[in-house]
C-alpha positions as CSV (number, residue, x, y, z in Angstrom):
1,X,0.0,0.0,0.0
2,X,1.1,3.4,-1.1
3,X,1.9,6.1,1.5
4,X,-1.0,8.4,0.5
5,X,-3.4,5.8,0.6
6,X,-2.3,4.8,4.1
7,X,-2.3,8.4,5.0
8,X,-6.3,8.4,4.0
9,X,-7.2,5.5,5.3
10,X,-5.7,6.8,8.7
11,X,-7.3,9.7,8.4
12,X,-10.9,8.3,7.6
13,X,-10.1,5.6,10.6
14,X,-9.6,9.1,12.5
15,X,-13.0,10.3,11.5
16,X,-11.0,13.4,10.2
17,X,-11.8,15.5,7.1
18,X,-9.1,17.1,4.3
19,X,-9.9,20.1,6.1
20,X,-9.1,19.0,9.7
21,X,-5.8,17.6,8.6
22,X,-4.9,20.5,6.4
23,X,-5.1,22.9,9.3
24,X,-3.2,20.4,12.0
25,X,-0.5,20.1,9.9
26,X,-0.9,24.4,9.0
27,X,-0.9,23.5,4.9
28,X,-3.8,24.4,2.6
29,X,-6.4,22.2,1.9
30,X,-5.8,21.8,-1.7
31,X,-1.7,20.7,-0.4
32,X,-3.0,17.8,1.8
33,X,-5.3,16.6,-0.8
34,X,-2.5,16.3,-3.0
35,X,-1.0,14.2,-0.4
36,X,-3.2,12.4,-0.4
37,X,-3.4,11.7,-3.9
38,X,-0.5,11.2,-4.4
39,X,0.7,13.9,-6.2
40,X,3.8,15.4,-4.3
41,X,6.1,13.6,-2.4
42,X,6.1,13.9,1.4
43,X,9.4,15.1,3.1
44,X,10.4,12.7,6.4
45,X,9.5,16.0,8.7
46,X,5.8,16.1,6.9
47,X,5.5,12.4,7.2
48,X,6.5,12.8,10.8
49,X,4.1,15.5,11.6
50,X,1.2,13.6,10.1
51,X,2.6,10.5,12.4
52,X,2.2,13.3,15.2
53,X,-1.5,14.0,14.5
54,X,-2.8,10.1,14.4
55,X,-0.5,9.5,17.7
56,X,1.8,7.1,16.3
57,X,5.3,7.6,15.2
58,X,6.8,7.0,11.5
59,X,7.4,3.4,11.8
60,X,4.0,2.7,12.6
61,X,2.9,5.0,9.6
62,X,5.0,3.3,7.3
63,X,3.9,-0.2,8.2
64,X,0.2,0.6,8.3
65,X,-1.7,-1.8,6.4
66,X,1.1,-4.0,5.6
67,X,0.2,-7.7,6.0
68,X,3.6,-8.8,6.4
69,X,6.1,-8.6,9.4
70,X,8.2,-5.0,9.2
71,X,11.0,-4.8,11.2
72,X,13.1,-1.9,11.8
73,X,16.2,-1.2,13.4
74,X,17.6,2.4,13.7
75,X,21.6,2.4,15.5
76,X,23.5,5.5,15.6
77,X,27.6,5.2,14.9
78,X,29.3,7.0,17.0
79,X,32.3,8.2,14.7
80,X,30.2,9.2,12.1
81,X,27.3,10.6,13.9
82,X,25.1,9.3,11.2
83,X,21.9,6.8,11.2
84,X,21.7,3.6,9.9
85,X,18.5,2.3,9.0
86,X,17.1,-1.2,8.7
87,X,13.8,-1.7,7.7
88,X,12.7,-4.8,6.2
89,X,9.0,-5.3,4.5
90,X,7.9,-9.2,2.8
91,X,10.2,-9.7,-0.3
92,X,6.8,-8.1,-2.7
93,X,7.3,-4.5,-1.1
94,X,10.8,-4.5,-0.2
95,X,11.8,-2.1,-3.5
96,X,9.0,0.5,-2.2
97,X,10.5,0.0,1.3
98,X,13.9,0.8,0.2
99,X,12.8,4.0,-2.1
100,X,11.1,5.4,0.6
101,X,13.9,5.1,3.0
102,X,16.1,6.9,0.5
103,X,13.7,9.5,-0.1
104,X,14.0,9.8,3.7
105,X,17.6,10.2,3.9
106,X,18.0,12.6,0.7
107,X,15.3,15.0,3.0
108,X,17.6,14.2,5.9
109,X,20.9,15.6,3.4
110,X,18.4,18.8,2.6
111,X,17.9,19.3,5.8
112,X,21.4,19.2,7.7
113,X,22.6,20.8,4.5
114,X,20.2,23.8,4.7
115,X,21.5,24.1,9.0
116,X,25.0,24.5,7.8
117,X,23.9,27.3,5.6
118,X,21.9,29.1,7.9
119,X,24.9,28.3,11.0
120,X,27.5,29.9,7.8
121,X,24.8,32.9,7.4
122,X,24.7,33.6,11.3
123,X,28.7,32.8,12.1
124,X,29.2,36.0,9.0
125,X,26.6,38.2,10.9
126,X,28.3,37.5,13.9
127,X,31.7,38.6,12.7
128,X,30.2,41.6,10.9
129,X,28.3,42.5,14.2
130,X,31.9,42.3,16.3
131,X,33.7,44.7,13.5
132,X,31.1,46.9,14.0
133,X,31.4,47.1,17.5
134,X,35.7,47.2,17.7
């Protein structure tokens, strides 16, 4: 099962509209229905925030629905400071599995590449602000 249907049959479960959804997660109602639809890919903090509303956290959204066994194992190496994800789905949707944990860590990339820019931006200001003050 896709990710946007499992997001609608949650929802539905949750006896929530487009509407009620849309404004918990502070998008427009036309954004979440393309979620739903299918049409734009989530990003990992999205996906969590939608875990967020239906009380359950990210595994349990990604193995909603699924009949087989999912296991997941998440470790952190301590040199690297980097995640290591193992997450495992019945041989049939192990290729979705897979792409959706590489969508997670490209947003992951995005993200920690988009801190460094903003920590560069502030560490410039900061300089700027000390000249200024000398």
């Amino acid at each position: 099962m896709k990710i946007n249907e499992k997001i609608r049959q949650l929802r539905e479960q949750h006896q929530l509209s487009q509407e009620n959804m849309a404004e918990k997660l502070g998008m427009s109602v036309t954004g979440y229905a393309k979620i739903e639809r299918g049409e734009v890919r989530s990003t990992l903090p999205r996906l969590e925030q939608i875990s967020e509303v239906f009380e359950m956290d990210i595994c349990e959204l990604l193995a909603f629905g699924e009949n087989e066994k999912i296991y997941f194992n998440n470790s952190v190496i301590e040199s690297t400071n980097s995640n290591n994800f193992l997450f495992a789905v019945g041989n049939e949707n192990l290729e979705k599995a897979i792409q959706q944990l590489q969508l997670m860590v490209t947003h992951k990339d995005e993200l920690l590449l988009q801190k460094d820019k903003i920590i560069h931006g502030l560490e410039r200001e900061l300089e700027l602000l000390r000249k200024l003050q000398n």
